[in-house]
GUPA-9086 format. One record per residue: residue number from 1; y, x, z negated of N, C-alpha, C in turn. Coordinates in steps of 0.001 Angstrom, whole numbers, plus 500000, padded with zeros to 6 digits. Each point is the difference from the previous one (the first is absolute). Layout:
n NUM; nv Y; nu X; nw Z; cav Y; cau X; caw Z; cv Y; cu X; cw Z
...
// end
This chain:
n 1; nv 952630; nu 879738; nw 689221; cav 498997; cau 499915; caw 498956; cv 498906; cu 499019; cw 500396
n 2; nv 500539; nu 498857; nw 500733; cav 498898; cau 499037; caw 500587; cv 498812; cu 500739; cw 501048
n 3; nv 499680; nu 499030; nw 500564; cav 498642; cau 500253; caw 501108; cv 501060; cu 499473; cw 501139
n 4; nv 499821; nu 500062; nw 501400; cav 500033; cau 499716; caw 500846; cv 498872; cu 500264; cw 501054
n 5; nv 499401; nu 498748; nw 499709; cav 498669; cau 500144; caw 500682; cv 500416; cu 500104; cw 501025
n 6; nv 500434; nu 499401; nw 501279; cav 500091; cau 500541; caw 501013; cv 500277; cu 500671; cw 500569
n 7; nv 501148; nu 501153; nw 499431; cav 499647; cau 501366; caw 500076; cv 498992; cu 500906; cw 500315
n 8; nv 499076; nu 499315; nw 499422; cav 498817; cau 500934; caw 500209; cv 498960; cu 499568; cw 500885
n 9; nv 500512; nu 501040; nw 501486; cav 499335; cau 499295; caw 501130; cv 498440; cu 500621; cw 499793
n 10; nv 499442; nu 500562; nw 499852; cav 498588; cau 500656; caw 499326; cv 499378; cu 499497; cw 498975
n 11; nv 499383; nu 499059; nw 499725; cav 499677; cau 499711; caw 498947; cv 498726; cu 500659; cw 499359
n 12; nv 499652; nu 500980; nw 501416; cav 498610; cau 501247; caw 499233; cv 500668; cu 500968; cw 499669
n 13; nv 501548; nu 499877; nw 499380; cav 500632; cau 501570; caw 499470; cv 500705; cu 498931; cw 498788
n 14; nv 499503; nu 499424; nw 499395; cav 499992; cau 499413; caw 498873; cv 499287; cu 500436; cw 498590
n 15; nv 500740; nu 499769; nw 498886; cav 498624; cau 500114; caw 498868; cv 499787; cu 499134; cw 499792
n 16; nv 498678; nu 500192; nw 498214; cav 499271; cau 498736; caw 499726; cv 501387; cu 499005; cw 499547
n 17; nv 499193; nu 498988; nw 500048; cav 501294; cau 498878; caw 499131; cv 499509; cu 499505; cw 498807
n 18; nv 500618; nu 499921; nw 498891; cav 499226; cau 499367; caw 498672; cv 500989; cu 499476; cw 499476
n 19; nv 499880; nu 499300; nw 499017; cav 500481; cau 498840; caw 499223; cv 499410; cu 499817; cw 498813
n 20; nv 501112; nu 499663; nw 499279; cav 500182; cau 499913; caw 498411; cv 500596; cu 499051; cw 499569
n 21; nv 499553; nu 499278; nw 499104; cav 500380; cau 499118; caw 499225; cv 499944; cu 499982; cw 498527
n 22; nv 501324; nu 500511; nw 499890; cav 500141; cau 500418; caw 497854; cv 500592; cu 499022; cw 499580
n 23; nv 499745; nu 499518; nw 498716; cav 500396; cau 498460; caw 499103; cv 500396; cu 501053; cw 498900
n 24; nv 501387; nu 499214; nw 499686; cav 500673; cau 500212; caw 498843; cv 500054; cu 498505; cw 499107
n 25; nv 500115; nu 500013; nw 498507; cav 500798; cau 499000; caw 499449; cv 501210; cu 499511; cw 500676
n 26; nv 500362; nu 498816; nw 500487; cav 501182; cau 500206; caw 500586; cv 501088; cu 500609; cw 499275
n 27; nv 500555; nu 499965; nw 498550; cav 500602; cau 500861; caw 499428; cv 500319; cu 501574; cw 499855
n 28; nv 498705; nu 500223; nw 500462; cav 499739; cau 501574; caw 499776; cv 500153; cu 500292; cw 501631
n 29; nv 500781; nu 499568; nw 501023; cav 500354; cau 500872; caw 501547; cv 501226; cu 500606; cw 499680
n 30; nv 499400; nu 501261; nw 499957; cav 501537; cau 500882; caw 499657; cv 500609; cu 500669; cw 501405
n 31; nv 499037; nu 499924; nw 501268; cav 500547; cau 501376; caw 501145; cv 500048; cu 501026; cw 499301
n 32; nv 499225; nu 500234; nw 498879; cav 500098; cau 501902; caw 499863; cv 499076; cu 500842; cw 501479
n 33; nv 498693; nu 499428; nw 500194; cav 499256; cau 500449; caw 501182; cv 501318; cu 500239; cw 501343
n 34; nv 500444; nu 499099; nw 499763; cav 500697; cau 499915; caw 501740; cv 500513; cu 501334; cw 500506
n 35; nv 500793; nu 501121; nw 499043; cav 500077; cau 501002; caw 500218; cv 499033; cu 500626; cw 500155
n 36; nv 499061; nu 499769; nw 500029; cav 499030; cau 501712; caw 499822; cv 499187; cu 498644; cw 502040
n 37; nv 499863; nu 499126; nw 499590; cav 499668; cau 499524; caw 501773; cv 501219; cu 500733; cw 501182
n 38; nv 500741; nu 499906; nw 499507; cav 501270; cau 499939; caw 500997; cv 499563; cu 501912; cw 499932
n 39; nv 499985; nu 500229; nw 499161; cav 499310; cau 501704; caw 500366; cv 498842; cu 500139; cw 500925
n 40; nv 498974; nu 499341; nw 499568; cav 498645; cau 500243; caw 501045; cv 500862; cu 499839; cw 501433
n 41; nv 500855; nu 498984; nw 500280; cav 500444; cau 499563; caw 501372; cv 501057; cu 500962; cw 500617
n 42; nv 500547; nu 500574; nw 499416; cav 501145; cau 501079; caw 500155; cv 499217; cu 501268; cw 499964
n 43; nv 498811; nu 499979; nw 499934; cav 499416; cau 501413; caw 500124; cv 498675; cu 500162; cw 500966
n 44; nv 500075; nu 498396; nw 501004; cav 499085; cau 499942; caw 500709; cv 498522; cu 500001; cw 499980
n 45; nv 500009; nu 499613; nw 498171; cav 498322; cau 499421; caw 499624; cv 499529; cu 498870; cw 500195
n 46; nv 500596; nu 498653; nw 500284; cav 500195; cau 498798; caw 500414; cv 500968; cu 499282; cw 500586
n 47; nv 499721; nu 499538; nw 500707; cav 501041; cau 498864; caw 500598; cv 499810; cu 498565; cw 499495
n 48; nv 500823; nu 499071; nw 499810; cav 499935; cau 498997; caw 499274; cv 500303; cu 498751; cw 501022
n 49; nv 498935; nu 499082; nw 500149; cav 500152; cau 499252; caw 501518; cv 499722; cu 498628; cw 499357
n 50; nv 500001; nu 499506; nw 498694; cav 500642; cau 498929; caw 499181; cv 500249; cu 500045; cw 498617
n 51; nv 500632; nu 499365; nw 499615; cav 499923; cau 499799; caw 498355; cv 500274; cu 498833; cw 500000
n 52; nv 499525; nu 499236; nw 498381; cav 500510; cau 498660; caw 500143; cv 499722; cu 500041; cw 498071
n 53; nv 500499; nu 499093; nw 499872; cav 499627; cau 499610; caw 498341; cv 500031; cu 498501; cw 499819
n 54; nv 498993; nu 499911; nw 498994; cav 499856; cau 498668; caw 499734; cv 499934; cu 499869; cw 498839
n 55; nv 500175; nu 498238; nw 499265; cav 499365; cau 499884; caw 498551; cv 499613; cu 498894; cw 499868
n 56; nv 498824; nu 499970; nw 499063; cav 499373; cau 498534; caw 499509; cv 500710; cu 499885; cw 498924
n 57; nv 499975; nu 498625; nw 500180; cav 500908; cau 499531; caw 498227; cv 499069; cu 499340; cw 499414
n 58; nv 499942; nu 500047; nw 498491; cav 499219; cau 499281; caw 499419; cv 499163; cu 498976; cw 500418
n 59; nv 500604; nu 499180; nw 500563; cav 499447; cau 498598; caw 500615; cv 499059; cu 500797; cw 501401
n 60; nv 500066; nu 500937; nw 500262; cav 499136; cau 500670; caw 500894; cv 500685; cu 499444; cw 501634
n 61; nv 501283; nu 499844; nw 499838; cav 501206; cau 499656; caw 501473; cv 499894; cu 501339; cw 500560
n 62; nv 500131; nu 500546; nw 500880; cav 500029; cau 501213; caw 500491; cv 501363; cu 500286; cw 500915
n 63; nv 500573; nu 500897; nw 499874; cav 501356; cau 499863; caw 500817; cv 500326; cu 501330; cw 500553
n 64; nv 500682; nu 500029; nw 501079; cav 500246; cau 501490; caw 500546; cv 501401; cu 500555; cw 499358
n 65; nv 499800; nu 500885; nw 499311; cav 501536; cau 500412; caw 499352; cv 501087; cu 500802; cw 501259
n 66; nv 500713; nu 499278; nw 499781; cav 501309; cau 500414; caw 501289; cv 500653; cu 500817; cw 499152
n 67; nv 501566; nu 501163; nw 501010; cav 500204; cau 501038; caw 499285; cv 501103; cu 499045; cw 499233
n 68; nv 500382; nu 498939; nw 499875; cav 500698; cau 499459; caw 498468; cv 499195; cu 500230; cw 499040
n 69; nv 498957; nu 499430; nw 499969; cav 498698; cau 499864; caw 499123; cv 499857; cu 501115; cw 499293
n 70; nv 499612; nu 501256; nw 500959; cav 500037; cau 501116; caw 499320; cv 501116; cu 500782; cw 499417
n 71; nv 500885; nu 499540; nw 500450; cav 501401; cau 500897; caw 499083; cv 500400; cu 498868; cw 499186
n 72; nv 499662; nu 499182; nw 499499; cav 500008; cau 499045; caw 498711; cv 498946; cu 501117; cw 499372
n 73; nv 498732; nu 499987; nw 500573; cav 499636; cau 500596; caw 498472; cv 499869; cu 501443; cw 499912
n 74; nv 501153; nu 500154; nw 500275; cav 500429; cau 501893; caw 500096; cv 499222; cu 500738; cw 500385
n 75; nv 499766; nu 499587; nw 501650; cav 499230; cau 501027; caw 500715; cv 500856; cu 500249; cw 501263
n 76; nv 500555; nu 500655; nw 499821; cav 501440; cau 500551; caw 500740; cv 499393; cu 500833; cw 501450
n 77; nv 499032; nu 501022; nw 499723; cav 499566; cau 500882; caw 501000; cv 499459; cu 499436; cw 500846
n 78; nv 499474; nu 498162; nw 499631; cav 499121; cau 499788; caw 501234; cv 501479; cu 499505; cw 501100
n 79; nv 500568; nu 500351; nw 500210; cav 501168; cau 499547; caw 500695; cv 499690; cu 501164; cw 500935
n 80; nv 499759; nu 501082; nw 499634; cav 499758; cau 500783; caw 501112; cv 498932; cu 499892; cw 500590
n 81; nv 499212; nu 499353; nw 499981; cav 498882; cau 499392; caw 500839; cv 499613; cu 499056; cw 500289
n 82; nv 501596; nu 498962; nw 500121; cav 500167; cau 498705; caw 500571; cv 499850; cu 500118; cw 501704
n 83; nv 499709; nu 499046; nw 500215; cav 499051; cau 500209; caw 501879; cv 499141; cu 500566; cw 500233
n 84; nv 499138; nu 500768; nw 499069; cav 498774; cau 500914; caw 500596; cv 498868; cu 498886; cw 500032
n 85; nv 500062; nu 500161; nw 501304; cav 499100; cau 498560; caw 500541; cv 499465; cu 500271; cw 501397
n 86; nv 498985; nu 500012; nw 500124; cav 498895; cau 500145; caw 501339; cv 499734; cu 498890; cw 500358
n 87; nv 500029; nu 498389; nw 499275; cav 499208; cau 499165; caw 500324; cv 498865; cu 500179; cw 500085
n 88; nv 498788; nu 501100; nw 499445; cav 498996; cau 500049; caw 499234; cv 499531; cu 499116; cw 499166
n 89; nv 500936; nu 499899; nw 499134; cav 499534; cau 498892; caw 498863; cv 500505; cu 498582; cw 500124
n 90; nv 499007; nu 499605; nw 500241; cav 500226; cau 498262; caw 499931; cv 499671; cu 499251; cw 498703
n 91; nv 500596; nu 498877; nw 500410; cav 499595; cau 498971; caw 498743; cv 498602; cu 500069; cw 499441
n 92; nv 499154; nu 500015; nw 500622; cav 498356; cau 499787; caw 499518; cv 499873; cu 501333; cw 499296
n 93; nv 500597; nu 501086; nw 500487; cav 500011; cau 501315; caw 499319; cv 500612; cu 500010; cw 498247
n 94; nv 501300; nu 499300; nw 500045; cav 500138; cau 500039; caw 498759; cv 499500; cu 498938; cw 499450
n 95; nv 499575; nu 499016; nw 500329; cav 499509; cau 499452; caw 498930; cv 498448; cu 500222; cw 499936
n 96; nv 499814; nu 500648; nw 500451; cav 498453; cau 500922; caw 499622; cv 500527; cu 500916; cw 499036
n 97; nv 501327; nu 501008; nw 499864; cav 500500; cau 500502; caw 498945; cv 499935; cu 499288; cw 498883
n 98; nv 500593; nu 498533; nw 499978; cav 499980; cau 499348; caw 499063; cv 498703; cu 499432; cw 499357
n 99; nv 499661; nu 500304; nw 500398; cav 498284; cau 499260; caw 499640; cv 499731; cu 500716; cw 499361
n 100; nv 500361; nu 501240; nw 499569; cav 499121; cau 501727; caw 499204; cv 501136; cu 499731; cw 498830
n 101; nv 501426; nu 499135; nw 499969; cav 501188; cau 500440; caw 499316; cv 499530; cu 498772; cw 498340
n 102; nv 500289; nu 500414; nw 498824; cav 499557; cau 499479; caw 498922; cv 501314; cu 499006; cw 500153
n 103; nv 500260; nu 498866; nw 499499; cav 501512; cau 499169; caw 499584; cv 500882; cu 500954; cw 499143
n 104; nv 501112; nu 499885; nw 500643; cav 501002; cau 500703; caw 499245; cv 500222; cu 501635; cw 500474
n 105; nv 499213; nu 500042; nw 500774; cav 500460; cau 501459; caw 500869; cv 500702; cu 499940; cw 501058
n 106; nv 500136; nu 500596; nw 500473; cav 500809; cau 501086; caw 501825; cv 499243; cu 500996; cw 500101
n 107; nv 500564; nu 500201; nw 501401; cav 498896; cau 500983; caw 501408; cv 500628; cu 500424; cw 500548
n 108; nv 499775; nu 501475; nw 500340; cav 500590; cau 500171; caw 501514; cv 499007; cu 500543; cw 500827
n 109; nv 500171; nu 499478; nw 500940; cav 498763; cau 500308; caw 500961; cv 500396; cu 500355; cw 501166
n 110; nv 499391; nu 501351; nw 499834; cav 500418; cau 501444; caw 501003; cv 499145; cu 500409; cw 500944
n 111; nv 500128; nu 500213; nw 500940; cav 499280; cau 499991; caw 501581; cv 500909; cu 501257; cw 500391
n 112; nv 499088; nu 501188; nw 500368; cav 500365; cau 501011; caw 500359; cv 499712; cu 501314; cw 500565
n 113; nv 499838; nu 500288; nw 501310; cav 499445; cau 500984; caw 500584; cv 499855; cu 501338; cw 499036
n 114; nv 498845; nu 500697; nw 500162; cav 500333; cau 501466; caw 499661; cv 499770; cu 501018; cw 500821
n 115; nv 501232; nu 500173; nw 500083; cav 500866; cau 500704; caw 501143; cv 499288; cu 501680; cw 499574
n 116; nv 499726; nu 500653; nw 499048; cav 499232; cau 501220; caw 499786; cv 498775; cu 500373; cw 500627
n 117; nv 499317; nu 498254; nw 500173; cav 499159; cau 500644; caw 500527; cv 499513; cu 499703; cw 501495
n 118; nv 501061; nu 499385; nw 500654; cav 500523; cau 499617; caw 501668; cv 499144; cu 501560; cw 500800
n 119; nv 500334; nu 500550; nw 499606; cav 499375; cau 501292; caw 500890; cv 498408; cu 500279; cw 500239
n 120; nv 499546; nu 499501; nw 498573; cav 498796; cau 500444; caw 499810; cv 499116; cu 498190; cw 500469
n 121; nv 500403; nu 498722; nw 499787; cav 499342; cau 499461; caw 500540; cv 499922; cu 499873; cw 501706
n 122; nv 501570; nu 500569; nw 500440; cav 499772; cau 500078; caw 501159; cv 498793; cu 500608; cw 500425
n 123; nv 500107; nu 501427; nw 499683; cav 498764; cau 500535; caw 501068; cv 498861; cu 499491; cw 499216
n 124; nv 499657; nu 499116; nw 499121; cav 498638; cau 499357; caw 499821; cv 500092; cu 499034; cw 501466
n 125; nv 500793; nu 499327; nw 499950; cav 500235; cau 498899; caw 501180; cv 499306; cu 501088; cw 501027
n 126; nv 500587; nu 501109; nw 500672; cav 499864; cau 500120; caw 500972; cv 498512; cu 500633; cw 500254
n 127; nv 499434; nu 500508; nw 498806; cav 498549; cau 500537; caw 500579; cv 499425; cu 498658; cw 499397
n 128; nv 500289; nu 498974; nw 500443; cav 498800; cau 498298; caw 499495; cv 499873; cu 500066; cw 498794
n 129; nv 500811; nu 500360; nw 498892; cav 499431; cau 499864; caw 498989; cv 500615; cu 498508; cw 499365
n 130; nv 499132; nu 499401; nw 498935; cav 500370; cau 498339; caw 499795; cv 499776; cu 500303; cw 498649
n 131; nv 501541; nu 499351; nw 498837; cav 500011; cau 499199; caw 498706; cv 498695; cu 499578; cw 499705
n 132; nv 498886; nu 500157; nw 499491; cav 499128; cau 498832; caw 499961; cv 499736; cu 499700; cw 498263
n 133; nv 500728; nu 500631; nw 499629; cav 500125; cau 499658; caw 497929; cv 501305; cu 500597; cw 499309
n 134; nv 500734; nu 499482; nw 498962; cav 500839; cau 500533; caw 499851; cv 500086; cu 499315; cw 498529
n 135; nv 500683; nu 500842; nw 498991; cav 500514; cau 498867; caw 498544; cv 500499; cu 501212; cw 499484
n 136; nv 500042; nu 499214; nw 498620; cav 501001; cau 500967; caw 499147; cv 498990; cu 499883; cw 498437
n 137; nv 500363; nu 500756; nw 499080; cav 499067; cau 500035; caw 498738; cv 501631; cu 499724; cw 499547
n 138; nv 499818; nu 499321; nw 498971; cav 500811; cau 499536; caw 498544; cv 499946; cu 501320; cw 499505
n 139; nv 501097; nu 500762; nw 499469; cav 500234; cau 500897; caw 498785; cv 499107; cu 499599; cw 498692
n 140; nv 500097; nu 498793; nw 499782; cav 498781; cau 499732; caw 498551; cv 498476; cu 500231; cw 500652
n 141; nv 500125; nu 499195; nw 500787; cav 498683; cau 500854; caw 500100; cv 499260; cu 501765; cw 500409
n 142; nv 501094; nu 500246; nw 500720; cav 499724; cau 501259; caw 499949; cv 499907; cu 500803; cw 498897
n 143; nv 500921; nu 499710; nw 498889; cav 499942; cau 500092; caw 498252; cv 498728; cu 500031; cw 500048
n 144; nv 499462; nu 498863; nw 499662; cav 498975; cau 499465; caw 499541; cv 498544; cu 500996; cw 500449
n 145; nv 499978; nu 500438; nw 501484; cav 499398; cau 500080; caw 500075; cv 499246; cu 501939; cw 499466
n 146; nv 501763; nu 500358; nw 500625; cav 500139; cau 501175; caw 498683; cv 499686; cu 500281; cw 498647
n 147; nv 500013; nu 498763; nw 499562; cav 499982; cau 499796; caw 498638; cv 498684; cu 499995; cw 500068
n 148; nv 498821; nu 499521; nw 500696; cav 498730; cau 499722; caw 499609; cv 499537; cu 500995; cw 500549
n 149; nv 500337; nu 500919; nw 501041; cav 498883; cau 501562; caw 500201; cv 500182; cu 500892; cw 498690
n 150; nv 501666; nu 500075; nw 499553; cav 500182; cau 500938; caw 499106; cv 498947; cu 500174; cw 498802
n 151; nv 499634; nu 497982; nw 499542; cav 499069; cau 499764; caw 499159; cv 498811; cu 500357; cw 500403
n 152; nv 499599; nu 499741; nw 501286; cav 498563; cau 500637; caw 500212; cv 499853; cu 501310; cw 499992
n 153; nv 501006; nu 501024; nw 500318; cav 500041; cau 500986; caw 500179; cv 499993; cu 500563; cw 498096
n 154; nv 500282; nu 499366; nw 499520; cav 500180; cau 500434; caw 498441; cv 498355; cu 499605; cw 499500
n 155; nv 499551; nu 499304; nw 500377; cav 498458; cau 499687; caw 499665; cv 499178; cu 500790; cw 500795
n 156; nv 500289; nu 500386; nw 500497; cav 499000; cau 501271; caw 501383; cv 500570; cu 501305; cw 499125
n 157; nv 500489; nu 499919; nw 499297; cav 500122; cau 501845; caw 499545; cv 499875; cu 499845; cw 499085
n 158; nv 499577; nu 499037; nw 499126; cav 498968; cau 499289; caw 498941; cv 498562; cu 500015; cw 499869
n 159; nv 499509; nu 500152; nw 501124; cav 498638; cau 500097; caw 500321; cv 498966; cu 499264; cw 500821
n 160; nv 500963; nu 498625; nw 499694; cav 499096; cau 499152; caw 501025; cv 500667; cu 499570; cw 500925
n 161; nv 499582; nu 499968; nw 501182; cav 500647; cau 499632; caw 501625; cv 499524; cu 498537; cw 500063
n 162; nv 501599; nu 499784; nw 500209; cav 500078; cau 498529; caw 500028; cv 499408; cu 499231; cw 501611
n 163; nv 499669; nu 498833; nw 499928; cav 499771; cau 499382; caw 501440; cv 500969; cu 499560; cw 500369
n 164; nv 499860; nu 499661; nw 501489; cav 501063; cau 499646; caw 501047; cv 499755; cu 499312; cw 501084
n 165; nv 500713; nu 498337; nw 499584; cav 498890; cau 499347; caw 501208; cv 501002; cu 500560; cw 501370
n 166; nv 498851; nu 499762; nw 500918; cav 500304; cau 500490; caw 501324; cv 500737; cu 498431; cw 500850
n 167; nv 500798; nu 499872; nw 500458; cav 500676; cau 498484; caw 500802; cv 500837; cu 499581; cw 499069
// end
């Protein structure tokens, strides 16, 4: 289920790598997700080349939760993804996690090839092609932004055509 980076003597037959960092209440870490991850990985949509979890406590202490830690607060499944570790993530890494984390939450912060699309950045690699932008849109905002053509679109079959700044 881990990474074994050195395995992989090619590192241009690799996919992208991305990383996530989700905050729970610390109360509210249930491992319901962990099953449906442990699916993406068992079906060769990702490979998982760290995990780690952390929590700020009130006083804003920050601490790395070990797998006692987490099966105290009944998160049983992360046991199956005790050692998934690349040495990717270093200290300065999580506590850059922690810096985004409110007091009184946990993190887990996930670093992980996607292995789906290994094929297709390869042959970008090989005819020169280069990453040069990449992100993700928030679901609310994509809402949102749905939400505001639908409205323009409801005022345009109204009669008057709405403006639209350009940038």
């Amino acid at each position: 289920m881990t990474a074994d980076l050195e395995q992989v003597s090619d590192l241009d037959q690799m996919g992208p790598i991305d990383y996530l960092v989700v905050a729970f209440p610390t109360e509210r870490m249930t491992g319901e997700a962990f099953p449906l991850l442990i699916d993406l990985v068992d079906r060769g949509v990702i490979r998982i080349l760290d995990l780690e979890f952390i929590r700020k406590d009130e006083d804003g202490t920050v601490t790395t939760l070990s797998q006692l830690d987490l099966e105290r607060m009944k998160v049983v499944e992360a046991a199956l993804f005790e050692g998934a570790a690349s040495g990717l993530l270093r200290p300065d890494d999580l506590a850059e996690a922690a810096a985004a984390l409110d007091p009184g939450t946990a993190a887990g912060v996930l670093v992980y090839e996607n292995v789906w699309a290994t094929p297709f950045a390869a042959a970008l690699r090989r005819s020169g092609g280069m990453l040069v932008a990449a992100g993700h849109i928030p679901v609310q905002d994509l809402v949102a932004a749905l939400d505001e053509i639908e409205a323009e679109e409801r005022t345009t079959t109204e009669g008057s055509e709405p403006s639209r700044p350009v940038g």
